[in-house]
N, C-alpha and C positions, 0 to 999 in steps of 0.2 A: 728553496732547495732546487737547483738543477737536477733533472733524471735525464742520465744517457743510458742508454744500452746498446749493447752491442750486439746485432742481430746479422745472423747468415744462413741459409736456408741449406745450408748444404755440412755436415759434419767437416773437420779436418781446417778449419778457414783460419783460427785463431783467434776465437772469440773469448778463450776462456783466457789465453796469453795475456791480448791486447785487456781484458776486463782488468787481471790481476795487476798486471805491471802498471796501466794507470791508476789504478786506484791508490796504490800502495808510493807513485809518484805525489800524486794529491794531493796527500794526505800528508809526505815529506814536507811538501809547501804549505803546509799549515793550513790546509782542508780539513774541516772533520768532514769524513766519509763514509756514507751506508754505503755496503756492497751486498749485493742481495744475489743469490744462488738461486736463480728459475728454472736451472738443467736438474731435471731427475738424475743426471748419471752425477752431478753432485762433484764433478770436478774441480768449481771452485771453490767447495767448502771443505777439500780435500787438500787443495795446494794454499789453504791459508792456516792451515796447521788447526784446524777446528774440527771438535771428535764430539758428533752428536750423541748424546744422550738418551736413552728409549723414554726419559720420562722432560726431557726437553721439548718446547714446541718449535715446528719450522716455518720455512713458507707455507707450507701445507696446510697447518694450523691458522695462519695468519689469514690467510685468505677464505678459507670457513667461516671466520671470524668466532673463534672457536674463544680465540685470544683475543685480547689486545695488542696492536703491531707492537709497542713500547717491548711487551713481553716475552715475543721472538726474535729480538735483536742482541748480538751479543759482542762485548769488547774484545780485542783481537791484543797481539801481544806489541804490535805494532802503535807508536803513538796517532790519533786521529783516524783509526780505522775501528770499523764496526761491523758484523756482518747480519743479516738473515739468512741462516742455512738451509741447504737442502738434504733430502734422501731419498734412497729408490722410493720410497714412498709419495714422494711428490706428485707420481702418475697418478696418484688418485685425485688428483685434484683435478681431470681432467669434465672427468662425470658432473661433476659438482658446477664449473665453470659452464659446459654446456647447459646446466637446465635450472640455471640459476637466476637466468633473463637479464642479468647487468654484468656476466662473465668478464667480455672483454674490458670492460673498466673497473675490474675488484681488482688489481693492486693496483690503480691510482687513487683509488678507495682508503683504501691499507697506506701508503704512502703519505697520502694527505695529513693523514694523524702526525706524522712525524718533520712535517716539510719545515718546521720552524725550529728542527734542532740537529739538522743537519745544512751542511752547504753544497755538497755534490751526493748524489745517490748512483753508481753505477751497477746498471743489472745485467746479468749472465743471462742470455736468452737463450731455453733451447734448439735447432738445429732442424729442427723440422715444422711446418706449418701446425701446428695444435692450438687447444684453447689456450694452454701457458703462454704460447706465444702471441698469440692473439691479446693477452692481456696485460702481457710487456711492451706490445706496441701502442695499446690505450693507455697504460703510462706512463710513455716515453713524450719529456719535450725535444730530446735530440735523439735519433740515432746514427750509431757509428756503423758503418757496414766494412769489416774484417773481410778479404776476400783474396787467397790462395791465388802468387802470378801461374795461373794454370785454366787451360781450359775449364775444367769441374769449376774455379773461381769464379770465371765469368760468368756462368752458369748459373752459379750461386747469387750472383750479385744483381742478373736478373729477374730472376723469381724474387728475391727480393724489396726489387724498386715495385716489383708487381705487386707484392702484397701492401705495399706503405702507400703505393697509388688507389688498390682498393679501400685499405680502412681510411685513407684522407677523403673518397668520397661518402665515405658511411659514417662521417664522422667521428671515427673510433679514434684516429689517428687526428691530432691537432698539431703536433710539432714541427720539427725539419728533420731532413736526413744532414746531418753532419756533414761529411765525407767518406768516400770509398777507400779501404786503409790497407794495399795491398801487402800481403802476407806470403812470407818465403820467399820472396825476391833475389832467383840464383846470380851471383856473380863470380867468373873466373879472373882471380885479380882486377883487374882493371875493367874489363871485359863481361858485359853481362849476358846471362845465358839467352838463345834466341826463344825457347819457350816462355822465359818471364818475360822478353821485352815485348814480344807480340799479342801475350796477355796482357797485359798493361794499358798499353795501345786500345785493344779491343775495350778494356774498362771503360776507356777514357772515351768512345765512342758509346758505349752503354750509356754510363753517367750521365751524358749532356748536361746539363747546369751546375751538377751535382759537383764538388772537387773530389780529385783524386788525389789524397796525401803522399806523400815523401813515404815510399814503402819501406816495411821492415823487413831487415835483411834475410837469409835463410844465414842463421849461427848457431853455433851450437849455447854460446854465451848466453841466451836467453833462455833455455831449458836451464841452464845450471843457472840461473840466478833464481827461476821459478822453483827449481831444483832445492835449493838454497835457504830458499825466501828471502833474498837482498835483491836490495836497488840496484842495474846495472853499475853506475857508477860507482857504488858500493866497493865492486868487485876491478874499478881500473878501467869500466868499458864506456864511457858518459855518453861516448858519439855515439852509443847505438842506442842511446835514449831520444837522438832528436826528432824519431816521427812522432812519440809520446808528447812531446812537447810541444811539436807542431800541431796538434791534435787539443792543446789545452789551450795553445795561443788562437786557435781558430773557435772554438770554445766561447771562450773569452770576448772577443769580436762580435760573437754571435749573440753575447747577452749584452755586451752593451748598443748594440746595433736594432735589438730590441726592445 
């Protein structure tokens, strides 16, 4: 099983977008796909039409090892998609993670169990440095950095090489960063706005080795397909599926280059 996640240090960047709309691509290609919801605000277990249960378990439960992962996974309506959800409750699991002594690698833990019946796992990382994310980064082999053409982006995009540079020397972190997958990207017709393209720019001098993917646009078309729950294409719109794509094809490259 591949694990991406998509990690940004900063709310607003598009992580929960970029998680859903690829996964739910994936999965079109004939992926079966865990998507696992690490955000306490629970956002993506909300745009996948999935309505927790009080007597269901979640991430929460999984990472306690309260459960078995097998037991907090669930099938989505969607063919090849599967989810672990989350809920305001998931903050509890912060406690737990701190003083548990192997925090940052309980869901590579939790994952492990299931690596041989899945083929992609993409996780929803929360938005702020915590132990949740601390332990999406211990099991990530790839992460995607989502990151707003905007000053707050770059910003975000930094703190974030920061954090993957310190868990790669503390060995938390063994994978790669993916690429930086800029998000909102204004364009006036033909014409791109000079805040995105100077953010951009700026990425691409953050980044250094890192790529900086084919950004997605600012449209409205992608809130209503998330809106929706259909594939851009779906709806008539396929060109604005091609960073998604570009993003699988790099993917792909990357696993067999390893």
């Amino acid at each position: 099983m591949k694990t991406v996640s998509c990690l940004s240090l900063s709310g607003g960047q598009g992580k929960t977008s970029v998680s859903l709309l690829l996964g739910k691509l994936l999965a079109h290609q004939g992926q079966k796909v865990l998507m696992v919801d690490a955000d306490p605000q629970a956002n993506l277990t909300f745009y996948l039409g999935h309505d927790v249960q009080a007597s269901e378990p979640t991430l929460l439960e999984v990472l306690k090892r309260q459960v078995e992962t097998a037991d907090g996974i669930y099938p989505l309506a969607a063919t090849n998609l599967f989810l672990i959800p989350a809920d305001e409750g998931l903050h509890k699991a912060q406690e737990y993670l701190a003083t548990s002594g192997m925090g940052a690698l309980a869901l590579r833990y939790a994952l492990e169990a299931v690596g041989n019946v899945f083929d992609v796992c993409i996780i929803d990382s929360p938005p702020q440095r915590t132990q949740i994310c601390l332990s999406v980064v211990g099991a990530s082999d790839w992460v995607l950095i989502p990151a707003e053409a905007s000053t707050k982006g770059v910003n975000s995009l930094l703190r974030s090489l920061e954090l993957l540079e310190e868990m790669g020397r503390l060995r938390v972190f063994t994978g790669q960063v993916l690429g930086v997958l800029p998000f909102r990207d204004k364009w006036f017709g033909r014409s791109q706005a000079t805040d995105s393209r100077e953010a951009i720019a700026a990425m691409q001098q953050v980044a250094g080795a890192v790529p900086v993917l084919p950004s997605i646009m600012e449209s409205e078309r992608y809130k209503q397909a998330i809106r929706q729950g259909r594939r851009l294409s779906e709806m008539g719109h396929a060109d604005l599926e091609f960073p998604l794509y570009r993003v699988i094809e790099v993917l792909e490259q990357e696993v067999d280059n390893g």
